[in-house]
C-alpha positions, -999 to +999 in steps of 0.1 A: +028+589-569+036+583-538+034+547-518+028+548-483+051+526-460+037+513-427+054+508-398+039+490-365+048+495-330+070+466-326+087+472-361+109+500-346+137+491-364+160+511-395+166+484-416+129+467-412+116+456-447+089+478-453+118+507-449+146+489-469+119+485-497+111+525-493+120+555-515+130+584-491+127+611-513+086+606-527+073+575-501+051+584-470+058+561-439+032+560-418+025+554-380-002+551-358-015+547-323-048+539-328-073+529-302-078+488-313-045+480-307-043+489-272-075+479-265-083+443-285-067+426-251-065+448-220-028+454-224-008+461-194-009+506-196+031+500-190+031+480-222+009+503-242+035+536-225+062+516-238+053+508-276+039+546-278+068+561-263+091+540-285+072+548-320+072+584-312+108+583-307+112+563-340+093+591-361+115+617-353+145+594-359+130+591-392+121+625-399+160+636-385+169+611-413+149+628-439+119+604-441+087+621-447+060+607-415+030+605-413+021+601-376-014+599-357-012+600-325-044+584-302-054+616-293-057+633-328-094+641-334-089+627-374-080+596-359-101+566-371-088+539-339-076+511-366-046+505-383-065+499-419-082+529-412-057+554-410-041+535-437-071+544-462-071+582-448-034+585-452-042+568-489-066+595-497-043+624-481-017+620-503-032+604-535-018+569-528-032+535-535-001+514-527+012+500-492+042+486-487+037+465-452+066+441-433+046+413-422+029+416-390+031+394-361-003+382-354-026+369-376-053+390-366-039+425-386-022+404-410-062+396-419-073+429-415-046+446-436-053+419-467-087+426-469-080+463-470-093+482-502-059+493-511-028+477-531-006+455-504+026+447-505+036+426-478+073+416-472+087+389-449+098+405-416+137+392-420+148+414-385+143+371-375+175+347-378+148+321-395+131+332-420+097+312-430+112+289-454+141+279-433+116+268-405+093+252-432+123+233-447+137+219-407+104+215-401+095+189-432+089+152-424+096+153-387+074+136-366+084+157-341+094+196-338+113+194-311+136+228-305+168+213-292+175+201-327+160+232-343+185+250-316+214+235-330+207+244-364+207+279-359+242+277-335+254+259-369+237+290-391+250+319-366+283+305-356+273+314-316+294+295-290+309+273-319+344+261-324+342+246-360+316+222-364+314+217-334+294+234-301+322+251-277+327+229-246+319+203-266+284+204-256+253+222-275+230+225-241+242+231-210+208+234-192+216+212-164+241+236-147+214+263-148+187+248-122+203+260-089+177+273-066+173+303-053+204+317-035+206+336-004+215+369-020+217+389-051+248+403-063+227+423-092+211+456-090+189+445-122+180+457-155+189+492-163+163+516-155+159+551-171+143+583-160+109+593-182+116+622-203+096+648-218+083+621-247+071+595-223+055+618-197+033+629-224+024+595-231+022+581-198-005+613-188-020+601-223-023+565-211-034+569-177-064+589-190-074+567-219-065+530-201-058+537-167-090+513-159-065+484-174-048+461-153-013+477-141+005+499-120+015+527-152+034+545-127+070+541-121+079+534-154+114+530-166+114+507-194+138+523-224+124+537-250+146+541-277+179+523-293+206+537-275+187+535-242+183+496-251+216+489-258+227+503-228+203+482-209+218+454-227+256+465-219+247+466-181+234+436-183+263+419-199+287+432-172+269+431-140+240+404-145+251+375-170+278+358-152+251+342-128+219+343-151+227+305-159+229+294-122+201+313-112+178+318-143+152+290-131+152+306-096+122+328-077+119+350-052+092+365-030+110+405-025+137+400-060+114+408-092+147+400-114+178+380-100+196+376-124+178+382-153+183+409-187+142+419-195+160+429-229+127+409-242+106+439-248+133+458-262+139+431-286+104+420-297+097+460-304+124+457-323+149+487-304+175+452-307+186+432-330+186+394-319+223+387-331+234+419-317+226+407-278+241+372-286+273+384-303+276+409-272+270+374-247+292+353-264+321+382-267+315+385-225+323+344-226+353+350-250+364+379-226+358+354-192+337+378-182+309+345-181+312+312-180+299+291-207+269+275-191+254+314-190+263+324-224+248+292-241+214+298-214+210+330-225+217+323-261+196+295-262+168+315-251+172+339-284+184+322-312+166+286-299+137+293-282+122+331-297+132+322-332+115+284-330+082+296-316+085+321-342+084+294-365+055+275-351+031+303-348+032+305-384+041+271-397+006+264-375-016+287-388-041+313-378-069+286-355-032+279-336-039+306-311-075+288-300-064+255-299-081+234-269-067+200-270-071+190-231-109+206-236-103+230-203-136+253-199-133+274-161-130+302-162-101+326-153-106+334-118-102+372-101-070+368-089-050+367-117-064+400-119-049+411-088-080+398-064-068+382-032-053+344-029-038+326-001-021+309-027+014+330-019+038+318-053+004+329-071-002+359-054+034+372-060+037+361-097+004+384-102+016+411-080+047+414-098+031+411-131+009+442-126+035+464-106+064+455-136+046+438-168+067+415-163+079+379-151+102+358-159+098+321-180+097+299-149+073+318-129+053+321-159+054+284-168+056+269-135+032+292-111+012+308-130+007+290-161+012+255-142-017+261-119-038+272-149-039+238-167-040+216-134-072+241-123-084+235-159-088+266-171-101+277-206-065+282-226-081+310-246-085+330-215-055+324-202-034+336-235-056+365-236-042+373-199-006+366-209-011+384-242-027+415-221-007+417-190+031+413-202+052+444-221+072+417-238+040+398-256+025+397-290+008+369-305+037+352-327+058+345-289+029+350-268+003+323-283+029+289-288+042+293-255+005+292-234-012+275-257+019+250-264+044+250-239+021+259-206-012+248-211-006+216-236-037+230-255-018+220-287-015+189-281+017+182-280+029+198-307+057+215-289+059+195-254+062+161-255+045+158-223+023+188-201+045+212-182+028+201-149+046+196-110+031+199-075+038+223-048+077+205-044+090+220-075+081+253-062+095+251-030+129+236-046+130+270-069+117+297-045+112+309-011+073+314-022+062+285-001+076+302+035+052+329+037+023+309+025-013+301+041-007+265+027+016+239+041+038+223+008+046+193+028+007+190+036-011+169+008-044+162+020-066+180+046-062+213+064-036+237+049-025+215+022-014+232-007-038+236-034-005+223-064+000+192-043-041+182-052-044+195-084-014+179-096-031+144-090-061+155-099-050+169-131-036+131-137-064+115-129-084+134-151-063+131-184-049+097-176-063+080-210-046+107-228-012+104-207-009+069-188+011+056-218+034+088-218+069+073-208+076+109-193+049+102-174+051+064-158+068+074-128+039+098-116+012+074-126+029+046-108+033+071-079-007+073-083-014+037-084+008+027-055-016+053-031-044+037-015-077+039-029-087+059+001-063+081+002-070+088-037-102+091-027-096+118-007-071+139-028-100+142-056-125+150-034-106+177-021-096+192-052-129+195-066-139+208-032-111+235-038-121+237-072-157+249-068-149+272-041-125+290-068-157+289-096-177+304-067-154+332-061-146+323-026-109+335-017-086+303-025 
């Protein structure tokens, strides 16, 4: 009898479990595009082009191979719009009761899949460097789970940028050299882009008739949509873009979406590359010279340390982890991160950007974005549901630690030791947002001051039982206390004032 082997959107991958397990010659693999999972968030329609695209490029792969594939696409009239429900139809098509499944990356299917009426076998997705237990074991008895040290356990495990036993350079973190702000000009053309053919027109006419009403500019779209157009993405990246991505990874600009940067992210996370094979091709560019160490070990850091450890903590956590609330923020997301207009400029670009390219890199996700969602106090649910929806690179397992943990602090310090929080100065130090804005960053009370330089204190204020005895945090809070009470006064009365013209829809 046959078993029937499922494989998900971001499972795009040869060697992924569910296919290693498989028996070519009688098992059914089966694939789906199925209405719930472009529609349980509003993802992105350059997101929802991409997965699509990508797993119709994967069946025929398999069936070139000699795989047998089952595929529903969303526009089949048999389709049922769930993954467990074209599962059960599949079952019944061709007599089978078993399922072999890798694991899925959000707790939400892994749930629906378990409670299935069918015979699950679910295997560990090992495409990951750490695999459950590894993070389990690092992670036993800590007080804290910080990722530097769970960093230097995978550069140990891997051997990247190591000379021995020890890191090359002599140092394992070379994060100071790669804060430089924003330079004049851009030596990069940016990522790779790629020309739809006849696979991804069909599914970009398919997407803009079933979610064109999502949040997203569908059209151009030039993502790549299958292996060899990833790891040529990843080659150009290597030899025009990496040299500078250290120096300039932190960096913003108002009219450069990318700088320096690879988006190999999506491509990764779909699983069209493998995590070791972009660092081995980074640390062979430092071998070569062709980078200097402080880029290599950035951009390494980011894959092996950082994907692989919130990896871990999504599931070491556990399925509430996702609606965690620990600062007890309740607004509400307002319009504009939906595209509606704000004078805020840094905002206003971030949110631009994000719907023209679903995408935007970490710091303008952490520090505009995400930074002035926890000082306005918004509901941390709502804001991972935005992140989740509106980025081609997210899904729950990377998506969820890093709002609810590293932006918003709505975990309570499980990953940050302290909240990811700065005023309008940071900004200006890391971008050239702050020149074409309605505010004034040097302003920080009354007309034109900008709106990050009041909720910054605010935001102190506010949580200072649960921070004042932070020693991250001393400095601000003796900042605070050495302002006069009138002029404290003032900044909180005119950040709620700012505040409740944002709940009442007024432009901000």
């Amino acid at each position: 009898m046959s078993r029937l082997i499922l494989v998900l959107g971001d499972q795009l991958s040869l060697d992924v479990a569910a296919l290693a397990a498989a028996d070519k010659a009688t098992d059914v693999v089966v694939m789906a595009e199925v209405a719930e999972e472009g529609s349980y968030v509003p993802h992105h329609p350059k997101k929802i082009v991409l997965v699509l695209a990508a797993m119709r490029k994967f069946a025929a792969r398999l069936r070139d191979d000699g795989w047998q594939v089952a595929y529903t696409e969303l526009d089949d009239t048999d389709n049922t719009g769930s993954i467990v429900g074209e599962l059960i139809r599949r079952a019944d098509q061709f007599g089978a009761s078993e399922v072999i499944a890798t694991k899925p990356g959000e707790f939400r299917l892994i749930a629906a899949l378990e409670d299935a009426p069918l015979s699950l076998t679910m295997l560990e997705d090992d495409r990951f460097i750490a695999s459950h237990a590894m993070f389990e074991g690092w992670a036993e008895g800590r007080k804290a789970l910080r990722m530097e040290y769970f960093y230097r356990e995978m550069r140990r495990k891997t051997g990247l940028l190591m000379e021995g036993d020890e890191p090359a350079g002599g140092k394992w973190n070379y994060d100071h050299e790669n804060r430089k702000p924003a330079p004049s000009d851009v030596a990069f053309s940016g990522p790779m882009q790629f020309t739809p053919d006849d696979v991804v027109e069909d599914v970009l006419d398919l997407v803009e008739a079933r979610f064109g009403n999502h949040f997203g500019d569908v059209r151009p779209f030039w993502f790549a949509t299958d292996q060899g157009q990833a790891r040529r993405a990843l080659a150009h990246f290597v030899k025009y873009g990496l040299a500078k991505f250290g120096d300039f990874q932190d960096a913003m600009l108002a009219d450069n979406r990318f700088l320096y940067h690879a988006l190999v992210s999506p491509y990764l996370n779909i699983g069209l590359l493998d995590p070791l094979e972009v660092c081995r091709a980074v640390e062979d560019a430092w071998k070569a010279g062709d980078a200097p160490i402080n880029a290599a070990e950035g951009f390494i850091r980011q894959v092996i340390g950082w994907r692989e450890y919130v990896r871990g903590i999504y599931f070491h956590e556990g399925p509430d982890y996702a609606g965690r609330n620990g600062l007890g923020h309740t607004r509400d997301l307002p319009d504009f991160f939906w595209g509606s207009e704000t004078r805020m400029h840094c905002v206003s670009k971030a949110v631009e950007q994000t719907g023209a390219e679903a995408y935007a890199h970490h710091i303008q996700r952490l520090m505009v974005t995400g930074n002035f969602a926890l000082l306005a106090g918004l509901d941390p649910g709502q804001v991972s549901e935005w992140y989740l929806a509106v980025y081609a690179d997210a899904f729950e397992w990377v998506e969820a630690p890093n709002v609810v943990g590293m932006s918003q602090f709505a975990d309570g310090g499980v990953i940050a030791s302290k909240p990811y929080v700065s005023s309008g100065a940071y900004i200006n130090r890391m971008s050239d947002y702050c020149k074409g804005c309605a505010y004034k960053v040097s302003v920080k009370t009354g007309e034109g001051a900008c709106p990050f330089n009041l909720l910054y204190w605010h935001f102190l204020d506010q949580h200072r039982d649960r921070f004042s005895n932070n020693a991250r945090m001393g400095n601000m809070y003796r900042t605070w206390d050495r302002m006069s009470d009138e002029k404290r006064a003032t900044v909180l009365q005119e950040a709620d004032a700012f505040l409740e013209r944002m709940e009442a829809g007024e432009v901000v």
